[in-house]
C-alpha positions as CSV (number, residue, x, y, z in Angstrom):
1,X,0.0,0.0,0.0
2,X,1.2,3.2,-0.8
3,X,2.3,5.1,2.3
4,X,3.8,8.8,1.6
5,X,5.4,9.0,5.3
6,X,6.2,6.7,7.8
7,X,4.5,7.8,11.1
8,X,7.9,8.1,12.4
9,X,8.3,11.0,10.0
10,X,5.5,12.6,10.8
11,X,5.8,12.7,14.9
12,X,9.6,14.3,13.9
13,X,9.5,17.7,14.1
14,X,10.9,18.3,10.9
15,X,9.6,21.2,9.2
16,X,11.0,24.1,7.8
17,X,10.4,27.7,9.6
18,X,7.5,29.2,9.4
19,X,6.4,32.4,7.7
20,X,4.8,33.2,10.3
21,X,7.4,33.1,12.5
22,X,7.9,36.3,14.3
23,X,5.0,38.1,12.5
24,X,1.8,39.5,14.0
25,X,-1.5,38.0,12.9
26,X,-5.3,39.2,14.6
27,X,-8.0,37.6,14.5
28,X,-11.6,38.7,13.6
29,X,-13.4,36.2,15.4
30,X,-10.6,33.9,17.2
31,X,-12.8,31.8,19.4
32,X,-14.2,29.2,16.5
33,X,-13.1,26.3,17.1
34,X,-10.9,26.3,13.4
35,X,-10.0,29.8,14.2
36,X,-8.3,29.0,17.7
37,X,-6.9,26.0,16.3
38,X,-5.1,27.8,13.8
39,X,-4.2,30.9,16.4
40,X,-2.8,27.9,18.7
41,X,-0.7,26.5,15.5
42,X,0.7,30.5,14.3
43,X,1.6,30.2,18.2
44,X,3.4,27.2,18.0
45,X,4.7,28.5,15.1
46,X,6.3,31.7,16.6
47,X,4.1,34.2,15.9
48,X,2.6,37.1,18.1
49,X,-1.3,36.9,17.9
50,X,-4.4,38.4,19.3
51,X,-7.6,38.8,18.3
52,X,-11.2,39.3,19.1
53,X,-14.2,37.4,19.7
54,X,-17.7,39.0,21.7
55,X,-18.5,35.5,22.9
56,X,-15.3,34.2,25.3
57,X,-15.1,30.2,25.0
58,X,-12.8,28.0,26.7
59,X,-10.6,28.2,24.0
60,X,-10.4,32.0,24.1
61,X,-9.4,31.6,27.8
62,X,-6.4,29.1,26.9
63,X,-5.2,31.4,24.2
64,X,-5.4,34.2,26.8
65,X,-3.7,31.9,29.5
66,X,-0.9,31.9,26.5
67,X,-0.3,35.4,26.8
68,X,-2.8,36.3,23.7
69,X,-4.6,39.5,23.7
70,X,-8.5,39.2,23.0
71,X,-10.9,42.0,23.0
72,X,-14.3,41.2,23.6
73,X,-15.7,44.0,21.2
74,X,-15.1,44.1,17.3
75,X,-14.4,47.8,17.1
76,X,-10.6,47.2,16.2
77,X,-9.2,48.8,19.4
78,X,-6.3,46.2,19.1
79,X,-5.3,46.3,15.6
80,X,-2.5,48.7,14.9
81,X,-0.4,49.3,12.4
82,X,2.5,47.0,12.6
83,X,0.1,43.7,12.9
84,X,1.2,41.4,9.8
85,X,-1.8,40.0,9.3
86,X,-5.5,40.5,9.7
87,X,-7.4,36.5,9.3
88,X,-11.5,37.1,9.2
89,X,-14.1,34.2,9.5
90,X,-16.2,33.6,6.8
91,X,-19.4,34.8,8.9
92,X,-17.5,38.2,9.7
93,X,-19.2,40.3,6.9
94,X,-17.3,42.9,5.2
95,X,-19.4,45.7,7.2
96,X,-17.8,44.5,10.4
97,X,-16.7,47.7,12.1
98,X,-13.0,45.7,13.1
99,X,-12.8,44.9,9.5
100,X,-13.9,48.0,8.2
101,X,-11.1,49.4,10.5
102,X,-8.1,47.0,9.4
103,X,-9.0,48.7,5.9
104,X,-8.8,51.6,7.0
105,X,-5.1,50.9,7.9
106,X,-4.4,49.1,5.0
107,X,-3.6,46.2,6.7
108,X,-3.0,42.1,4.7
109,X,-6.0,40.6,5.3
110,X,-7.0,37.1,4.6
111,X,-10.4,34.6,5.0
112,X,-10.0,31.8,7.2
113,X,-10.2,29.2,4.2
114,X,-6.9,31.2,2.8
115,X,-5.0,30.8,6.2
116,X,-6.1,27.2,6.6
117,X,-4.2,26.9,3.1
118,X,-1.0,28.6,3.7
119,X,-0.6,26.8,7.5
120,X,-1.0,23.2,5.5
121,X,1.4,24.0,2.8
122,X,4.0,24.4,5.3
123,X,2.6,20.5,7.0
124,X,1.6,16.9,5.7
125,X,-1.9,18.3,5.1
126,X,-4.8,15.8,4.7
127,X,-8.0,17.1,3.6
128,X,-11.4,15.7,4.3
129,X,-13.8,17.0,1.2
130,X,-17.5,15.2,0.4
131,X,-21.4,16.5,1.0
132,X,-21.7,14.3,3.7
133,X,-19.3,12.8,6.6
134,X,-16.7,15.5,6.0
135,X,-16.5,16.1,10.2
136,X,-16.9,12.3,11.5
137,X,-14.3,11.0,9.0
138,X,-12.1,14.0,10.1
139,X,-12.3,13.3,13.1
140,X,-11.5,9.6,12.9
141,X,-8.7,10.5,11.1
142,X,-7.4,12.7,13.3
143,X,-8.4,10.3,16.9
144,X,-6.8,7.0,15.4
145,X,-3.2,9.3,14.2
146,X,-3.0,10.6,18.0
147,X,-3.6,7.6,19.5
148,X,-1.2,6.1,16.9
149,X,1.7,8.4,18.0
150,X,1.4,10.8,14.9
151,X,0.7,14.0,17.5
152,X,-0.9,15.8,14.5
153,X,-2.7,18.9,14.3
154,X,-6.3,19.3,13.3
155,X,-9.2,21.5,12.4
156,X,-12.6,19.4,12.9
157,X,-15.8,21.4,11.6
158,X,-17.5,20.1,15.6
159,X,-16.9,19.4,18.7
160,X,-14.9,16.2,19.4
161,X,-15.3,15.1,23.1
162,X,-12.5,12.6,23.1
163,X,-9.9,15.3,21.3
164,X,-11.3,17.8,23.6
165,X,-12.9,20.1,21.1
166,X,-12.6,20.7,17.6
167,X,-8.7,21.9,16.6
168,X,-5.2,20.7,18.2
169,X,-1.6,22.0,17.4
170,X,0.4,19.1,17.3
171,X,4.3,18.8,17.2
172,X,3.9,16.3,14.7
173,X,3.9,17.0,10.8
174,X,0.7,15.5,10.1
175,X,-2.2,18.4,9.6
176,X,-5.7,17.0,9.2
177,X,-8.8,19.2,8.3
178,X,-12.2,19.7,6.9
179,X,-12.3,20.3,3.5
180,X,-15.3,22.6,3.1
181,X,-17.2,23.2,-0.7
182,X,-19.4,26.3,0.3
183,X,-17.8,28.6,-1.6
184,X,-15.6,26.9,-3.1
185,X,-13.3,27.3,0.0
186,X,-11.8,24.1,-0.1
187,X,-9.8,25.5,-3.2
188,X,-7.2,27.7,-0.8
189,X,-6.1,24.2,0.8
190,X,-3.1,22.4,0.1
191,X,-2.9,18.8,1.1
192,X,-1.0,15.9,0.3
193,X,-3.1,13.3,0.9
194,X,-7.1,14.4,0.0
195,X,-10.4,12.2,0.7
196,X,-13.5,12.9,-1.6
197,X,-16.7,11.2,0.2
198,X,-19.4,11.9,-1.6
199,X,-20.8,14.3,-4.1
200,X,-25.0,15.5,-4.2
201,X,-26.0,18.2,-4.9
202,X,-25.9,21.1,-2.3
203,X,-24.9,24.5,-1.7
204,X,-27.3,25.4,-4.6
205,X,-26.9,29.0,-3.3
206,X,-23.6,29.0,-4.9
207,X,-23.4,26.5,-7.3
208,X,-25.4,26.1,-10.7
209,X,-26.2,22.6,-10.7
210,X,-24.7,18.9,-10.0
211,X,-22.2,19.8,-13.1
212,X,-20.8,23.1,-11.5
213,X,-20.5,20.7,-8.4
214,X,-18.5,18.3,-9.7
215,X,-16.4,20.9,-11.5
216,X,-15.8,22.4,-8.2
217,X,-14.6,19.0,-7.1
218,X,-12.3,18.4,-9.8
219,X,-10.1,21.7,-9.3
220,X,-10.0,20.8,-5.0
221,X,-8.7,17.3,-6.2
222,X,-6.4,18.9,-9.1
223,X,-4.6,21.0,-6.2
224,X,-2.8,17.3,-5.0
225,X,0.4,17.1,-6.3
226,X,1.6,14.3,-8.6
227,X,3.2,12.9,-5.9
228,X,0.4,12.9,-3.8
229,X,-3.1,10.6,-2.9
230,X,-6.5,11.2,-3.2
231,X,-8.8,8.2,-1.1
232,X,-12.3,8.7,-3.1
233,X,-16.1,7.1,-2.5
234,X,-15.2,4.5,-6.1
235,X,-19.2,3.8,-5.6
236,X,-20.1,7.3,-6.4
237,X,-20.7,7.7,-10.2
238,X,-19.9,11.8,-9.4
239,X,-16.5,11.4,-7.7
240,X,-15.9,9.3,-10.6
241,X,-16.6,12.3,-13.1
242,X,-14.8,14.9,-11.0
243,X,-11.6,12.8,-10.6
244,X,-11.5,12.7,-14.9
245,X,-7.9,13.8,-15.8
246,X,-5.9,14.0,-12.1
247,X,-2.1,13.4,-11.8
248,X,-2.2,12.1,-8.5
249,X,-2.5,8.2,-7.7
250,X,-6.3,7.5,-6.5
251,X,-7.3,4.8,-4.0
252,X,-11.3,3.8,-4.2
253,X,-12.8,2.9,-1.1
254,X,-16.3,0.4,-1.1
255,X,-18.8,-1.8,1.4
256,X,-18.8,-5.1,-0.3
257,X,-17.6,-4.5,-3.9
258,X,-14.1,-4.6,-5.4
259,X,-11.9,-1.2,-4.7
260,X,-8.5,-0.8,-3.3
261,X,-9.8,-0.5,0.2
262,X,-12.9,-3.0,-0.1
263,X,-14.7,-3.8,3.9
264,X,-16.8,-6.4,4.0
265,X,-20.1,-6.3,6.3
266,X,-19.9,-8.3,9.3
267,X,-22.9,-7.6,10.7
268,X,-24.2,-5.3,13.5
269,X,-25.1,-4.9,17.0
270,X,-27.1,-2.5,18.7
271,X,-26.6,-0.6,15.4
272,X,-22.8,-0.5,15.0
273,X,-21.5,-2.3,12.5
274,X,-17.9,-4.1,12.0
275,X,-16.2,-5.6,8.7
276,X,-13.2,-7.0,7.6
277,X,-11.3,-4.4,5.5
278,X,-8.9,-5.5,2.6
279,X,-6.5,-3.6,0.7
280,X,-6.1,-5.0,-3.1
281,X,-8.0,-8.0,-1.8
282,X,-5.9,-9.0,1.1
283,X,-7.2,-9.0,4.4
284,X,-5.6,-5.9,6.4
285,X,-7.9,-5.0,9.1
286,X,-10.9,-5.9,11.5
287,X,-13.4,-2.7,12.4
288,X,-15.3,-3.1,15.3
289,X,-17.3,0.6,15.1
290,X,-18.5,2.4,18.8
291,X,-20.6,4.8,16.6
292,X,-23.8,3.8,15.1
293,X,-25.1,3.4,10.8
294,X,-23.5,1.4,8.0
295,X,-22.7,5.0,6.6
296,X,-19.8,5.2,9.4
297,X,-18.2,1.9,8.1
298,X,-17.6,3.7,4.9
299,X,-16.2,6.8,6.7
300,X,-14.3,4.6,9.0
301,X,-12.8,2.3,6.1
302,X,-11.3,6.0,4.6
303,X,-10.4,6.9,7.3
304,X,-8.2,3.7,8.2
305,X,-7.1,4.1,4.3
306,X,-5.7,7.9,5.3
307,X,-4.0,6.7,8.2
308,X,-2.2,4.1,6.4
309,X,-1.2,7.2,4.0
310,X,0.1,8.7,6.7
311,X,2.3,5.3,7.4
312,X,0.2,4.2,10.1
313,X,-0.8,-0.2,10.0
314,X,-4.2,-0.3,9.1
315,X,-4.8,-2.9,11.8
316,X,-3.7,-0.3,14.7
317,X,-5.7,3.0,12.8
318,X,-9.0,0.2,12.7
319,X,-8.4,-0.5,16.7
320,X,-8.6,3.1,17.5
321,X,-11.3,3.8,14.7
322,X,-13.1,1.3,16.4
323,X,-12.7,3.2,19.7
324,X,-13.9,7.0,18.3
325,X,-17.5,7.7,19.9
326,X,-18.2,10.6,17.3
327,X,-18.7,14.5,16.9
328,X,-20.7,16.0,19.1
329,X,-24.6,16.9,17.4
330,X,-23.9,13.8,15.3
331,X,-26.6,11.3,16.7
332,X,-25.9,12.7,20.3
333,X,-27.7,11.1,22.9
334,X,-28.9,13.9,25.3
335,X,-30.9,12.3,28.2
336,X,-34.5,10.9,29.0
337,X,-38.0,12.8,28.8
338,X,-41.1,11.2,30.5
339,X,-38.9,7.9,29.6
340,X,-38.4,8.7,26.0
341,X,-35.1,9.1,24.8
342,X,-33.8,12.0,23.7
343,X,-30.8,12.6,20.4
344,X,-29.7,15.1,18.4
345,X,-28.2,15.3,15.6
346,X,-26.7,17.9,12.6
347,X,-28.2,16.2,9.8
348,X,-29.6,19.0,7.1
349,X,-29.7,17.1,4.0
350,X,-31.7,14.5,2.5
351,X,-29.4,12.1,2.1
352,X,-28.2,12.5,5.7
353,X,-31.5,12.5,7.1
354,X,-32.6,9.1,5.4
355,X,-29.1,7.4,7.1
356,X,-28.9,9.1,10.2
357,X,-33.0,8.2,11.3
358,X,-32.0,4.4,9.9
359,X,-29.0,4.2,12.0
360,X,-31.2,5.7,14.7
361,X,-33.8,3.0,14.5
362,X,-31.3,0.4,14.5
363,X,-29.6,1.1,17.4
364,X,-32.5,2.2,19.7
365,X,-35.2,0.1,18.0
366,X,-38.1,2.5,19.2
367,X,-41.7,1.8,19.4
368,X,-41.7,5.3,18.1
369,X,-39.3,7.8,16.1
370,X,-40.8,11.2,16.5
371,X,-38.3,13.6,14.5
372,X,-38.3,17.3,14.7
373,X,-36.6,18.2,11.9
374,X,-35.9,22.4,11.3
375,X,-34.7,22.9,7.5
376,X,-31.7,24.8,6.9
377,X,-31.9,27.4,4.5
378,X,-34.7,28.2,2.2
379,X,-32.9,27.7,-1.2
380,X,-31.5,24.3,-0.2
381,X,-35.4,23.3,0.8
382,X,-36.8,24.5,-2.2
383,X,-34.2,22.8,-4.3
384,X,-34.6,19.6,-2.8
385,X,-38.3,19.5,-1.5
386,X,-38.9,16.5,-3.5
387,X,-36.2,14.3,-2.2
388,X,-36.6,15.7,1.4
389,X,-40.2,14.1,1.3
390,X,-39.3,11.1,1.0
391,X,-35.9,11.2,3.5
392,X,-38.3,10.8,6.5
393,X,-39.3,7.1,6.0
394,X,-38.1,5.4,9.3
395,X,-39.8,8.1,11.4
396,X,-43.0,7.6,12.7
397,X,-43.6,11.4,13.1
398,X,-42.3,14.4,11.7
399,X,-42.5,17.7,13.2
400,X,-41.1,20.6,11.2
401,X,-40.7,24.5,12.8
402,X,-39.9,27.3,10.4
403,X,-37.3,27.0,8.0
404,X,-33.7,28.4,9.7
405,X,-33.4,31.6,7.9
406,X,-29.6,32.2,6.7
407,X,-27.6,33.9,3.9
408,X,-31.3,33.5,2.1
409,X,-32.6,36.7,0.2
410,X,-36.2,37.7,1.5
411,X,-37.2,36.8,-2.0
412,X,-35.8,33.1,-1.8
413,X,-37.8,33.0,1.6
414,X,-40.9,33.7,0.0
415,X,-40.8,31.0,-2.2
416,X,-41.2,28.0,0.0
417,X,-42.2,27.6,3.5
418,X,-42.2,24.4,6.1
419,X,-45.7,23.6,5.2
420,X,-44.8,22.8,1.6
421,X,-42.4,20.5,3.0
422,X,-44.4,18.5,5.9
423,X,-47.4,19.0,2.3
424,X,-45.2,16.8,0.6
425,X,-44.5,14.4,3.3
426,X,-48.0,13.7,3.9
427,X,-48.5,13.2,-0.3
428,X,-45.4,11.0,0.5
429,X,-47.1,8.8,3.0
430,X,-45.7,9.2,6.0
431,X,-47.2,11.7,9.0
432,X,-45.6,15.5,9.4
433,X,-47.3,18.2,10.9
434,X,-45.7,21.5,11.2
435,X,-45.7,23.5,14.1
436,X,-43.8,26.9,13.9
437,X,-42.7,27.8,17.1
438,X,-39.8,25.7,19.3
439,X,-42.7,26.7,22.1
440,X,-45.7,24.8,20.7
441,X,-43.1,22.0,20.1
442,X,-42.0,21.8,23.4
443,X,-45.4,21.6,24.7
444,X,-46.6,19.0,21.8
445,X,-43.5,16.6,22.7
446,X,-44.4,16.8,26.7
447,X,-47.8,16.0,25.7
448,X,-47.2,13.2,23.5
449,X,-43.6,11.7,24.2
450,X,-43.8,8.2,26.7
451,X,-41.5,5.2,27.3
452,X,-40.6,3.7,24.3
453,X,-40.3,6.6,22.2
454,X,-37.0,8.4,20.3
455,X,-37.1,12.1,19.9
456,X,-34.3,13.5,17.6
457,X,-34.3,17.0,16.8
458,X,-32.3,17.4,14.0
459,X,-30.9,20.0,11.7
460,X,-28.0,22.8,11.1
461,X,-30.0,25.4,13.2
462,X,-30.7,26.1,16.5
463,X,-33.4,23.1,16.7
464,X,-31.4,21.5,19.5
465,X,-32.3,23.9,21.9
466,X,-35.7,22.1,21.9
467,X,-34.0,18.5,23.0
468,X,-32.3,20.3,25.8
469,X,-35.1,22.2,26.9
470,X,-37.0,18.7,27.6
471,X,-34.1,17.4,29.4
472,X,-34.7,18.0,33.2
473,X,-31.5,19.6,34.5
474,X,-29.1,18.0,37.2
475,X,-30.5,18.5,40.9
């Protein structure tokens, strides 16, 4: 198998200076988990930060505990003129009055996405792209090369409880991070070694159609060098397209069917499924998965196939996939109502719906499934109403509050509404109602929910808030 380092490699600090090394860099928004992670790594690096953020975190308070300066306003009453750098998130809009200030100096400024780039060039950068499972297979990735003695760095799109949070700053080489297409954002990295999921279609706010997707995909995957890998979905007919033409070597990944890392299906228990993963057909590997869906032994099989790019043994990265308990609002259990249990999860696209509610069932094996379900974004509902209705088969219930209004114009809002969604539901045969307020949902779920049941609130909003609210706090 084609191994570009030797883990040994990539725990030896080995790499060049940095260009960041005695330069200072602010940032607009430092408390995000990929933000702090890369403030942490400029640190490491040698350079002077600081930065603001109006919502103080616990990573804000270990940056501050490293001698950073953070202001808790955005009105640019740290930035002066000899600051480097000036790195903004991608939700800081360009009316921000700290950004609107660090124009008014003429200070370098960059987005996040750019940053991310220039830190991986200077590392063993592996990227994570795909529509779905870009943040658990990033995560796996980076849990199994820690507890495999890489000490990498890493920039998860979630909270990881078992990496305590979402970025590190490693001494090792290895740099692992979450690819993202919005935008096409994903084009400022630089990795060596770059996984491809999936491809659907999404982001339709930004993209034309599938086409313009998969054209996006085929410049992130032209950015690996020659020299490099890219660890693809080879049972995805769009990966296939968007791969047309690449230098580098490519490695396919597949349940049950012939590709260079092939996992056959065990079986499961209590939901989690294991399976016997071969490279080129020979038996490398038993995964025994803690987390729950046959979806995660696809993302675990890639990400046993990156470790062993990194020059981990597969059979070692499989032990301590096996061990990785997930990101946190990816089928989280939160507690018990009225003897109903109680999940959440960040699913906001069809495709994730339909696996995340069967892994669900499997694992719990309900008498009931009651889903709340909040759409994210107008445009992506509208775009794909049709294959939403017919995500929610394995749920008993749906109950669906007002579409999560962001980066929508007021015109795209007016075109569809939750009601056309649980509409087409109900055409599709299953049961939806929509109630519009978190409040009357509350009070429908304490009505209705009773031992036996699964309640998973679910989407890229704020619908969690609902699950915890039914959760009776600690005495």
């Amino acid at each position: 198998m084609k191994m570009l380092h030797a883990v040994s490699e990539l725990r030896t600090e080995s790499r060049s200076p940095s260009q960041f090394a005695g330069r200072r860099v602010h940032f607009i928004g430092i408390g995000g988990s990929g933000m702090s992670g890369l403030a942490r790594m400029l640190l490491d690096s040698g350079a002077t930060v600081s930065g603001s953020e109006p919502k103080p975190n616990a990573q804000t308070f270990e940056l501050m505990k490293r001698g950073v300066r953070i202001s808790r306003t955005q009105s640019g009453e740290l930035l002066s003129r000899d600051i480097d750098l000036v790195v903004r998130t991608a939700a800081i809009p360009e009316t921000n009055g700290e950004f609107l200030a660090a124009r008014a100096m003429h200070l370098p400024q960059l987005k996040y996405a750019e940053l991310l780039g220039q830190v991986m060039a200077e590392r063993f950068g592996v990227a994570v792209a795909g529509t779905h499972g870009k943040s658990t297979t990033t995560a796996m990735i980076a849990f199994a090369l820690l507890n495999c003695g890489a000490d990498p760095s890493f920039v998860v799109g979630g909270t990881v409880p078992q990496l305590g949070g979402g970025s590190r700053s490693g001494a090792g080489r290895a740099f692992v991070a979450e690819a993202c297409e919005f935008d096409r954002s994903f084009h400022n990295l630089r990795p060596r070694v770059a996984c491809v999921t999936n491809i659907e279609e999404d982001h339709l706010d930004c993209y034309k159609d599938i086409d313009d997707i998969i054209e996006s995909f085929h410049a992130f995957a032209g950015i690996v060098p020659a020299d490099g890998l890219l660890i693809v979905n080879g049972d995805d007919k769009n990966v296939v397209a968007a791969l047309q033409g690449i230098e580098a070597q490519v490695q396919t990944i597949a349940l049950d069917k012939p590709a260079t890392w092939s996992t056959r299906n065990l079986g499961e228990e209590n939901g989690c499924y294991r399976g016997e993963i071969s490279f080129n057909n020979h038996p490398v590997a038993t995964l025994r998965l803690s987390v729950a869906g046959l979806h995660n032994l696809f993302n675990g099989t890639l990400a046993v196939a990156a470790c062993a790019a990194c020059g981990v043994d597969p059979s070692a990265a499989a032990e301590a996939v096996g061990r990785f308990t997930g990101v946190d609002r990816r089928m989280t259990e939160m507690g018990r109502f009225n003897g109903a249990v109680v999940v959440d999860d960040y699913g906001h696209h069809p495709t994730e719906v339909r696996a995340t509610l069967a892994a669900l069932r499997g694992r719990y094996k309900p008498q009931r499934l009651l889903c709340v379900f909040q759409p994210h974004q107008h445009s992506r509902t509208r775009f794909l109403l049709d294959d939403f209705a017919s995500s929610f088969a394995s749920a008993d219930e749906t109950i669906v509050p007002d579409i999560y209004f962001v980066r929508d114009s007021e015109t795209e809002k007016s075109r569809v509404s939750s009601a056309d969604l649980v509409d087409r539901i109900n055409r599709n045969g299953q049961r939806a109602r929509h109630l519009p307020k978190f409040e009357q949902i509350g009070e429908y779920l304490r009505n209705e929910a009773r031992a036996g049941d699964l309640i998973v609130t679910m989407g890229a909003g704020n619908v969690w808030e609902i699950g915890r609210d039914l959760i009776p706090s600690p005495s």
